[in-house]
N, C-alpha and C positions, 0 to 999 in steps of 0.2 A: 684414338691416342695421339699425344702432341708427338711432333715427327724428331724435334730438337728442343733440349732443354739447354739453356743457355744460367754458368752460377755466377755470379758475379759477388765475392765476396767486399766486403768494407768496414774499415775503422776510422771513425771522424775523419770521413772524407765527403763531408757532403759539399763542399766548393768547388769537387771536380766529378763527381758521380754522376752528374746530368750528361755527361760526354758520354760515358758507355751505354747508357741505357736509352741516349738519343743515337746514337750509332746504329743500335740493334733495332727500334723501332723503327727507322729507316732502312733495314732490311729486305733485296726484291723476294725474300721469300719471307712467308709469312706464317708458315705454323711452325710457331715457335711459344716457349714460354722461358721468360726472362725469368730466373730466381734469385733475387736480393737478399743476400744475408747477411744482416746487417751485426755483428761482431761484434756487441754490448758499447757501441758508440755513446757519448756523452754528448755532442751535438745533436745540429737537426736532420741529421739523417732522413729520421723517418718523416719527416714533414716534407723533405726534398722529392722523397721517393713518393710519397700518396700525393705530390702536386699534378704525376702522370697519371689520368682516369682510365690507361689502356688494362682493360684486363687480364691482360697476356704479362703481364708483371704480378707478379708471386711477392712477398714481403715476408722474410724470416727474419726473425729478431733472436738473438744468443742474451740469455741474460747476465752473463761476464763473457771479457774478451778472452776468449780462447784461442786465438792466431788467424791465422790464413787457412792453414789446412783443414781444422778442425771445421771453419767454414764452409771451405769448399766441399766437406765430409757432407757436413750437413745440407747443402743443397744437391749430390748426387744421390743421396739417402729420399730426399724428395723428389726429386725428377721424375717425369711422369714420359718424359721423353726415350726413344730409343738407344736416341744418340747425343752424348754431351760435351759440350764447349764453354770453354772458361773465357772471360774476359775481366781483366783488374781496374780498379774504383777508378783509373784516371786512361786510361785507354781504350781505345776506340775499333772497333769492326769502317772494313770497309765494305758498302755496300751489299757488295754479291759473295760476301763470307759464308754465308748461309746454304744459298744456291748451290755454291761450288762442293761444300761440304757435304749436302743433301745429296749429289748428284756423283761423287765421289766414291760412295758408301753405295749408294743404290748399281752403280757399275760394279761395285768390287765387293760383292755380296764378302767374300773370307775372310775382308779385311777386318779386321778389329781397332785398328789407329791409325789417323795418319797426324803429322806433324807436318803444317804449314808453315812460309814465308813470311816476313814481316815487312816493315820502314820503321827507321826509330826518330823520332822530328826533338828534336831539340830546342830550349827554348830560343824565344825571338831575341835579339839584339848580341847575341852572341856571335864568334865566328864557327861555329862546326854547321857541316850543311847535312841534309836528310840525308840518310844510311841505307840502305837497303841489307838485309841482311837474307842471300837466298840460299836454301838449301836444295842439297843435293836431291833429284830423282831416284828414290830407294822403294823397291817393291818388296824385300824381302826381311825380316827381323835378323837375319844375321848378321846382313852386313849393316843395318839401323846399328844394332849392337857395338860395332867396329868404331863408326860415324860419331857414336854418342860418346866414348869412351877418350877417342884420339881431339875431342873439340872440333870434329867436322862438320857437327849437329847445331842449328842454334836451337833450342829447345826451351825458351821462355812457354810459361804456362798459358800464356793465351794461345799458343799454335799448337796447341795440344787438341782433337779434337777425337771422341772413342766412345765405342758403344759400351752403354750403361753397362753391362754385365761383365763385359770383360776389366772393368774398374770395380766394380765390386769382386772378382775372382781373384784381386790379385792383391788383395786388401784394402785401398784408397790410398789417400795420400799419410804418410805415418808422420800424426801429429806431433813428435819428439823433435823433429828437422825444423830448426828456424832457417833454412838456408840448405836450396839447392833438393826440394824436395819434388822439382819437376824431373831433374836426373833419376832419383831414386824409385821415383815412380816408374818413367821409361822405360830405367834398365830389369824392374821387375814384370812390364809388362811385353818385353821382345822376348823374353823368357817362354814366355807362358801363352802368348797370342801371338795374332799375327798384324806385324806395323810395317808402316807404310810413311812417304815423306816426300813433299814435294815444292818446285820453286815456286810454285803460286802464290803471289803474296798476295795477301787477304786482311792484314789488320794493321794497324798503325800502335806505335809503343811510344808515348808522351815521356822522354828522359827526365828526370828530375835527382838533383844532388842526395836526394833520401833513398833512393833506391836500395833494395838491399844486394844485388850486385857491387857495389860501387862503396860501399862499409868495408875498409880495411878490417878492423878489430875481430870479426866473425869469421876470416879466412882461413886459420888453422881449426878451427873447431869442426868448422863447415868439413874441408878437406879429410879429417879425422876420423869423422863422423862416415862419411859415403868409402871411406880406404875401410872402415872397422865391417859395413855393411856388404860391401862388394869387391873385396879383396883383388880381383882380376884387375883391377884398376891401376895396381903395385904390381902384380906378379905377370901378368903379360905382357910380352914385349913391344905388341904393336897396341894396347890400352894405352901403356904405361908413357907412350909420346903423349897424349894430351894431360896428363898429372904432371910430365915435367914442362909443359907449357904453361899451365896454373902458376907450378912453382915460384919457376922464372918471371910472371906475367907481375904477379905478387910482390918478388923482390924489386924490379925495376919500379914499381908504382911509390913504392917506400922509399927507396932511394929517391927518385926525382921531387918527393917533398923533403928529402932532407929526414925522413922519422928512423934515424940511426936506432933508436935505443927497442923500437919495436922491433924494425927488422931482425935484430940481437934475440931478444926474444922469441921472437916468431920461430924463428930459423933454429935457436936451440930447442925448443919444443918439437920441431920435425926431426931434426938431429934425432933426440932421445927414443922417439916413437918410431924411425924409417931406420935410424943406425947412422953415424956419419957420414961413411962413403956411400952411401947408398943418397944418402939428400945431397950432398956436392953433384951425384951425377946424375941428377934428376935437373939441379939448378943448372950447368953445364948444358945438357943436352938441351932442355929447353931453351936456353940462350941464344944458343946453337939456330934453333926453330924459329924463334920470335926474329932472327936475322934473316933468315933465307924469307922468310914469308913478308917483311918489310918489302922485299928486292921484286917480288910478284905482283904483275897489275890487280888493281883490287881489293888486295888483301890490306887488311888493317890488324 
């Protein structure tokens, strides 16, 4: 049996998909199998992907685009692997991803997940310089649970890494979510399994202006969405600091372009759905937060 299945979902990205799938082939551990699911692309996807003769690369084709999730569904759905790892159409594994992870799992037979460290590289000719983004050393899902809730977590979907079955136990990823489906995944799997997280950084994250972090317009919906699902998120008080750092993160970004009439918007839709006082002191505290954490070496 393959030891790591690796899903790699994609929509007409075939101009940056040679990156992940040359990352993982370069891999010092080697039973692995790569699964490409390609998400009803209108490019040459597929012609990108069979230019690699390794047979350790799997090829699934979706015949309409059905999102991210839906893909990544379908490559845990095929996974032949014990244990699986996501990687997206434009970022990269660094070498000993694999190893670490293999060897991670094999030490901590109870574990069910851990969540790894990153770098996020920016492109060239800009001024912002490589990121490291490290997470805390957590052995236990209660306190992951704390972590992920207050924004102490970075929890992008590549440093997501968990045995097959406790991802199917806990349903997969719920295709409804265009945004922030790696959260609701986590918070249902600290729940139900046992997760784990540490500062080993293992993969590299290519920034680009498309990202869907970085989409204003989807941030109320998103937020609405994961409050409607995980309520703890509003109602407890040590959750409820990383909601109002969203908040506040939200309105400062709106402001510094200038998008008055959004913020107005945005902000009366939180309004109406949180209560007024209740979004003022969400915005407030978080302000609050995103200041003290400015003043800390490190902290961005």
């Amino acid at each position: 049996m393959t030891a790591i299945s690796i899903v790699l979902p994609s929509y007409n990205r075939a101009g940056t998909i040679g990156r992940p799938i040359e990352s993982v082939l370069a891999q010092d551990f080697k039973d692995f199998e790569l699964i490409v699911v390609d998400d009803g692309s209108t490019d040459d996807t597929r012609e990108r992907v069979a230019s690699y003769s390794d047979t350790r690369i799997v090829y699934l084709c979706q015949n309409t685009n059905l999102g991210g999730n839906a893909a990544r569904n379908r490559g845990i759905a095929e996974a032949k692997g014990k244990i699986v790892c996501f990687i997206d159409s434009d970022d990269a594994f660094l070498p000993h991803k694999l190893s670490y992870v293999s060897d991670y799992f094999g030490a901590h037979p109870d574990t069910d997940v851990l969540v790894d460290s990153f770098e996020i590289l920016y492109p060239p000719g800009g001024n912002k310089k490589t990121k490291r983004r490290i997470n805390p050393v957590i052995d236990n899902s209660a306190d992951l649970e704390l972590a992920i809730f207050a924004r102490h977590l970075y929890k992008a979907t590549p440093a997501l890494s968990a045995r097959r079955d406790a991802l199917i136990a806990v349903g997969l990823f719920d295709e409804s979510l265009k945004r922030r489906q790696d959260m609701d995944l986590l918070l249902r799997l600290v729940r139900q399994t046992t997760c784990a997280s540490t500062d080993a950084v293992l993969w590299t994250k290519y920034w680009s202006e498309d990202a869907i972090s970085s989409k204003l317009d989807t941030f109320v919906d998103a937020t609405l969405e994961i409050c409607e699902r995980h309520p703890d998120y509003l109602r407890h008080p040590e959750f409820r600091t990383g909601l109002s750092r969203d908040v506040a993160r939200h309105a400062v970004r709106l402001v510094s372009r200038g998008n008055w009439a959004t913020l107005r918007a945005d902000f009366g839709r939180l309004a109406a759905h949180f209560g007024a006082a209740v979004t003022a002191r969400l915005l407030l505290r978080g302000l609050v937060e995103i200041g003290q954490r400015r003043k800390l070496p490190g902290q961005h």
